[in-house]
N, C-alpha and C positions, 0 to 999 in steps of 0.2 A: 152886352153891356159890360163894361168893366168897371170895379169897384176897388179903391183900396181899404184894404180892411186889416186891423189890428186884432190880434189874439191875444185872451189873457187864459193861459191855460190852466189847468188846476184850480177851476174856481167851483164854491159852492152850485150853483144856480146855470145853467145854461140859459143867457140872456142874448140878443141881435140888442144893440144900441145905435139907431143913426146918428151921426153927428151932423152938426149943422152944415159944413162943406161937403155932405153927401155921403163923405166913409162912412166906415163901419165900424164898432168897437162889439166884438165878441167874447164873451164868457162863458167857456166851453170846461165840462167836470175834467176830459182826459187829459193824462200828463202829455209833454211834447215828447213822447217815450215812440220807436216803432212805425210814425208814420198816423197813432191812434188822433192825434190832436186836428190833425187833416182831412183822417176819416170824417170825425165828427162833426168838423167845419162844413164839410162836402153836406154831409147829411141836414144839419141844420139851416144852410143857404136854399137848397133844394126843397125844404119846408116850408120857408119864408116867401121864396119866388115863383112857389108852385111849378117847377122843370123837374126833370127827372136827372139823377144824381150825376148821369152821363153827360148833361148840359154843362155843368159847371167844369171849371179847369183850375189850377192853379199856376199863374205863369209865371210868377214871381215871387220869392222869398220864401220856398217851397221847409227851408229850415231854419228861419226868424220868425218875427211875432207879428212883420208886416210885411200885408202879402198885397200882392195886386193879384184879383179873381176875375176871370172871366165866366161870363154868365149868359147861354145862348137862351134865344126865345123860343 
């Protein structure tokens, strides 16, 4: 399943928010520093979707704030 999802990095709170057209809006504590902000994403989708972190990918917009995620069953 693919998902487009928006990062806001450096926020208080680690939050998943769906929006209404099915993205995603994300608020992740790590800066977009190193690759950390991606880890985090990884980890937190694979929480959400119950897959293991090797499921998910990121195919697009691997260093912007929106990404298209792919998410295996």
């Amino acid at each position: 399943m693919k998902k487009s999802v928006k990062v806001k990095p450096n926020s208080k709170k680690q939050t998943i928010i769906e929006e209404e057209d099915g993205s995603l809006t994300v608020h992740l504590k790590s800066p977009p520093v190193d690759g950390k902000a991606n880890k985090e994403l990884i980890e937190l989708l694979a929480k959400k979707f119950n897959v293991p972190k090797s499921s998910i990918t990121i195919q697009m917009g691997l260093s912007g704030r929106n990404k298209l995620v792919n998410i295996e069953d």
